[in-house]
N, C-alpha and C positions, 0 to 999 in steps of 0.2 A: 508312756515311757519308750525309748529309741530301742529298738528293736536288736540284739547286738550278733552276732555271727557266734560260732561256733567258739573262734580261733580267740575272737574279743572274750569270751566271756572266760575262757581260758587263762588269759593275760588277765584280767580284772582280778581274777580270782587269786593265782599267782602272785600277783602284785599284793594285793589286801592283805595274806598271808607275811609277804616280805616287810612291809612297811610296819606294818602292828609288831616283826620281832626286832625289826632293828631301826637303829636311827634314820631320818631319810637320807643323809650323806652317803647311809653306808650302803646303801641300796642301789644295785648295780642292774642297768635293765639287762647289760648282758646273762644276769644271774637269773631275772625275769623271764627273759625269752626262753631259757632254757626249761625251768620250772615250768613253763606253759607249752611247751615242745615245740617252738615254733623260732626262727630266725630270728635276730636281733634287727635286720631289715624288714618285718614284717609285722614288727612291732610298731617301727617308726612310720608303717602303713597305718595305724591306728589313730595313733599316739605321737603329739610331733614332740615331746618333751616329755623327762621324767615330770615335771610338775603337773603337765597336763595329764598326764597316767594317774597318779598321784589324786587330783580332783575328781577325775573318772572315778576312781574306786569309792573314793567320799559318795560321790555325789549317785550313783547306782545302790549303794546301800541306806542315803536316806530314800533316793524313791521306792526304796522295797516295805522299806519303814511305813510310810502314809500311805501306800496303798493297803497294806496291812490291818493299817486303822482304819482307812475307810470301809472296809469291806466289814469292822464292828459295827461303825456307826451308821450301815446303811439298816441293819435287823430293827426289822418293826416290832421283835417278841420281846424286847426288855426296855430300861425308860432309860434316861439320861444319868442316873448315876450310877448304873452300870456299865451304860455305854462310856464313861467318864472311866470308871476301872478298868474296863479293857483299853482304853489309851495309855493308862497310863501304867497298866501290866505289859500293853505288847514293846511300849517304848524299853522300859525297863529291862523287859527278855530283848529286847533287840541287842540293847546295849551289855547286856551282862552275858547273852548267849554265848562268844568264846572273845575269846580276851583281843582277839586282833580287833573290834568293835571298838571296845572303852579305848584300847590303845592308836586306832585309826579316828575316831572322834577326837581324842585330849590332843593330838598332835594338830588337830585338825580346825584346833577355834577359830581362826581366820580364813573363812572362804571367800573365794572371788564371789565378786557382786555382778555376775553378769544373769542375764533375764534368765533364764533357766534356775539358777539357785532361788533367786526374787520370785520366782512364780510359785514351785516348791514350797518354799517356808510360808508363802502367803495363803498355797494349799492346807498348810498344818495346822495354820492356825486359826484361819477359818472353819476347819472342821471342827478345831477344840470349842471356837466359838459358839459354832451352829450348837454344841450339845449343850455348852454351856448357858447359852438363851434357849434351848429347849426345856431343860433344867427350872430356870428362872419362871417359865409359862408352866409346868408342871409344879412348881410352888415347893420344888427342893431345892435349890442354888438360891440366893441372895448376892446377887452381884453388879454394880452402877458401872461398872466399866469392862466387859466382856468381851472384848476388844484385847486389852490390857493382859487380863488373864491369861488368854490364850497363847502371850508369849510367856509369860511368867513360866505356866506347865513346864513346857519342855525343856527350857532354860536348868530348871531347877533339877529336872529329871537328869539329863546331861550331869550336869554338875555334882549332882550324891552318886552318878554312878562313877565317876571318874574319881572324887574323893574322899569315897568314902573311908570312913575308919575301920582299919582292921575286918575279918571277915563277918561279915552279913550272910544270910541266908536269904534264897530269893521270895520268897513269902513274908519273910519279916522286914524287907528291904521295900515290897508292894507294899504292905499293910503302912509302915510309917511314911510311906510318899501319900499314899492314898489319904490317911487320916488328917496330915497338912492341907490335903487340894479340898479335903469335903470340909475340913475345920475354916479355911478360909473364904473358901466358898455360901458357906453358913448354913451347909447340908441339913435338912429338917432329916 
């Protein structure tokens, strides 16, 4: 992940905050800079566009997301359909943790497709795979296309976290993701 300065993580952060409460129209970098305590020219040292701030902040909170997960699925002390719960608890707490998340995601279904994102998401999904054909050789998953899956997951996690119906609790909200991925999965 890019290494980011002080002043950046400031602005990222600042930013994340503004966007998740208001529209992106309404979101003024000068409101930004100030929020981050730093010059509105010193912004545009970062950042050459609100859109490009804007992806910045998307795009730092999914890499914090997969390294999150990877650092479950690297533990050699549990098997794969634990490791498959902690994906898909940390996804879940990533996106339900405070509301600028779900509302910085739902705004956010269209991301640019430049290699950075494309390597990313191929990160994700590759790791749901690796668990999920680990899974399959441990003789709990049942799955022909593992591949597949592994965008399915996140797709769906995304999607009940953003519309979900009225309030859930964050354990009854894991439990019903969880019991779809093991039910489809054909979890022994």
């Amino acid at each position: 992940m890019k290494k980011y300065s002080e002043k950046e993580i400031r602005i990222l952060e600042s930013a994340g905050v503004m966007f998740a409460e208001k529209p992106y129209h309404k979101v003024l970098l000068s409101e930004v800079a100030k929020a981050a305590s730093v010059g509105k020219g010193t912004l545009y040292l970062y950042f050459e566009s609100k859109e490009d701030l804007y992806f910045a902040v998307l795009f730092r909170e999914f890499v914090m997301l997969v390294n999150k997960m990877e650092q479950s699925v690297k533990r050699e002390d549990i098997g794969s359909k634990e490791k498959m719960s902690c994906i898909v608890r940390e996804m879940v707490r990533h996106l339900a943790r405070k509301a600028s998340n779900v509302n910085l995601v739902s705004r956010g279904l269209i991301c640019p497709r430049d290699a950075d994102w494309e390597e990313k998401k191929a990160e994700l999904w590759g790791l749901i795979e690796s668990v999920i054909i680990s899974g399959i050789n441990e003789g709990v998953f049942k799955d022909d296309k593992p591949e597949l899956s592994a965008i399915y997951i996140p797709g769906m996690i995304r999607s009940v976290c953003i519309f979900k119906p009225g309030e859930i609790s964050f354990d009854d909200l894991c439990k019903h993701v969880l019991g779809f991925v093991f039910k489809a999965l054909g979890a022994a």
